[in-house]
C-alpha positions, 0 to 999 in steps of 0.5 A: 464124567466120562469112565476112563476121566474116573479111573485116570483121578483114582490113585496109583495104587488103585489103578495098579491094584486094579490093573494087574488083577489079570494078564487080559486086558480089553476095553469097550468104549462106543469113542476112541480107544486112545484113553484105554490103550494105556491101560490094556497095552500093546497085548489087549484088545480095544474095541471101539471107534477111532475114526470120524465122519461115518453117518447110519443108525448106530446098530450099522455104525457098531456094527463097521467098527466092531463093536457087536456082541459076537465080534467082541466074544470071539476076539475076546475069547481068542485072546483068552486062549492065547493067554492060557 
């Protein structure tokens, strides 16, 4: 059962409780964002791949959309900073 298919069968309460745990929200997903974005809202941060079609080892397709360790610190930390 994929991650988000998991949270999304939890109760309200738990993904409230869970969700308001902080002001920043991010997702990491190696797919489509669509499923998080409901939960991270219009001021998170969605890291994932939302398009199709793109063909290379998957350390180069990470790499197009974003989805590197150094990529994700500094957005993430940026926004962590705009929120303090």
């Amino acid at each position: 059962m994929p991650c988000q298919d998991l949270f999304d069968s939890q109760s309200n309460s738990y993904k409230q409780k869970i969700i308001n745990e902080t002001k920043i929200k991010i997702s990491i997903e190696a797919a489509s964002t669509d499923c998080w974005k409901k939960y991270v809202g219009n001021s998170g941060l969605t890291f994932g791949i939302d398009t199709f079609g793109k063909s290379a080892p998957y350390k180069e397709i990470y790499k197009h959309f974003g989805l590197t360790a150094a990529n994700i610190a500094n957005k993430s930390k940026k926004l962590v900073r705009m929120k303090i």
